[in-house]
N, C-alpha and C positions, 0 to 999 in steps of 0.2 A: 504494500500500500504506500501512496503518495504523502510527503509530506501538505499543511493544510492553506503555504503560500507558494506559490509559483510564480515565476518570472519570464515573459513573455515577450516574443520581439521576432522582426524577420531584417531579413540579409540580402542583399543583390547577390544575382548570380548571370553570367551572360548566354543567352541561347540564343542559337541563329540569328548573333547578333546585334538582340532586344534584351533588355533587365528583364528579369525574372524575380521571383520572389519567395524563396526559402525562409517558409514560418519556419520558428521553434519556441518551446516551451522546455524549461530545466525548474528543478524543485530548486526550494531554500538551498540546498546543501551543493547543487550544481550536477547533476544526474538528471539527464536525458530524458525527458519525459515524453514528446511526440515532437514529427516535426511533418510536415509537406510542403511541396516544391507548390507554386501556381505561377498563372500569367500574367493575375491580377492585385492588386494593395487595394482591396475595397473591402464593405461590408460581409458583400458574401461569401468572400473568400476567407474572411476571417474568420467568420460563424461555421462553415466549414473545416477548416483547421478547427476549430475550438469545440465543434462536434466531435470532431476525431479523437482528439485528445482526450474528452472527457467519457467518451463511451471507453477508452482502455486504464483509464487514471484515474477516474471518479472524479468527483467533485470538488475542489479544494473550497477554502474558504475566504480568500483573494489571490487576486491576478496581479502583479507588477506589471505595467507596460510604461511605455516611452509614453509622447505625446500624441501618437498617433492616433487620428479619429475613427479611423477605420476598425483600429480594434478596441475601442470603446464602444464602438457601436453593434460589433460582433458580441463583446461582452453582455451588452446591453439585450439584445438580439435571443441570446442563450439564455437569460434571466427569465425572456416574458416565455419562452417555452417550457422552462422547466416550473417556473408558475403555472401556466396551463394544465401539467402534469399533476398538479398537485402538490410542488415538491416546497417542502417550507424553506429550505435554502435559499439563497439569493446570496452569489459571489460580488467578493466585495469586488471594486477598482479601486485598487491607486495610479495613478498616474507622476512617476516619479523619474526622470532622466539616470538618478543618481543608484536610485535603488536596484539598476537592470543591468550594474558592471559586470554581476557573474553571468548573465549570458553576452553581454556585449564580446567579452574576453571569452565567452566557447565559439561564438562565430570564429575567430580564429583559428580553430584545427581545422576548420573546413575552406576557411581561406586558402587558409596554408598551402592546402591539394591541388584546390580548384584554381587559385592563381596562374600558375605556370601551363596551363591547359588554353589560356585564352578561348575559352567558352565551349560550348556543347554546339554537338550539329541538330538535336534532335533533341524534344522534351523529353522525349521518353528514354534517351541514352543518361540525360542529366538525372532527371532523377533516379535512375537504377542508381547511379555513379554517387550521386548524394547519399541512396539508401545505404549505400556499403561503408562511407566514409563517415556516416552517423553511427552505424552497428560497432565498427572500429572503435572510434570514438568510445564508443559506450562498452565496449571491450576493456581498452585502456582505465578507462574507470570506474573496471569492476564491478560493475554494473549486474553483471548476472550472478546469482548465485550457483555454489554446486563443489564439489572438489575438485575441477582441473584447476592443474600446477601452471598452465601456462597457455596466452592468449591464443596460441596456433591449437591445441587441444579445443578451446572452448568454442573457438572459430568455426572448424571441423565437426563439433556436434552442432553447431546451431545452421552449418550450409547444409549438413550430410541429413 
């Protein structure tokens, strides 16, 4: 289970040419919690991402995000559904610049890859290529439980 604040934010990525847009979402402690590739930095794109996340994460009990409106509005968007549902919940926002350095500082192992590639040909090449270099990622930060000794072990059970 998720810790109950998450810190949320998306990232440029080049595909054929055009920005892209690599949501992610990491708990308090900086662990990977969802992320999707889109074509768009809008509401629905958001509420999307933030459906995803929350149907594998559950529900936290705030959201860190930047200023962006688009995921306050996603925010916002997820609240009146899950009201609908019945659900007494309701995820806080903050909206804080300073509050979102731990994932600001994880977009960078994906920089990192993605940099020296100057862009993808294909959406669908990029984000395979994302999905591997999140799992990685989340490899390195021991992220899965279990007994292997070593990332190529855990690797190997979670491809095979």
């Amino acid at each position: 289970s998720t810790l109950s604040s998450w810190r949320m934010d998306e990232t440029y990525v080049r595909v054929r040419g055009k920005w892209m847009y690599l949501y992610r979402a990491v708990d308090k402690v900086g662990n990977t919690l969802d992320f999707m590739l889109s074509e768009r930095r809008n509401r629905p794109a958001a509420s999307r991402f933030f459906a995803k996340a929350l149907s594998s994460n559950g529900i936290p009990n705030k959201i860190v995000i930047d200023k962006s409106g688009a995921n306050a509005a996603g925010i916002r968007e997820v609240n009146k559904i899950l009201n609908r549902f019945g659900c007494p919940a309701k995820i806080q926002t903050v909206r804080s610049k300073y509050l979102n350095n731990m994932i600001e500082q994880d977009h960078r192992f994906i920089k990192r890859r993605v940099r020296h590639m100057c862009g993808f040909k294909s959406f669908r090449s990029a984000s395979a290529t994302l999905d591997g270099i999140e799992v990685a990622n989340m490899i390195r930060k021991r992220q899965f439980p279990g007994p292997t000794t070593s990332g190529f072990q855990l690797f190997a059970q979670i491809a095979g």
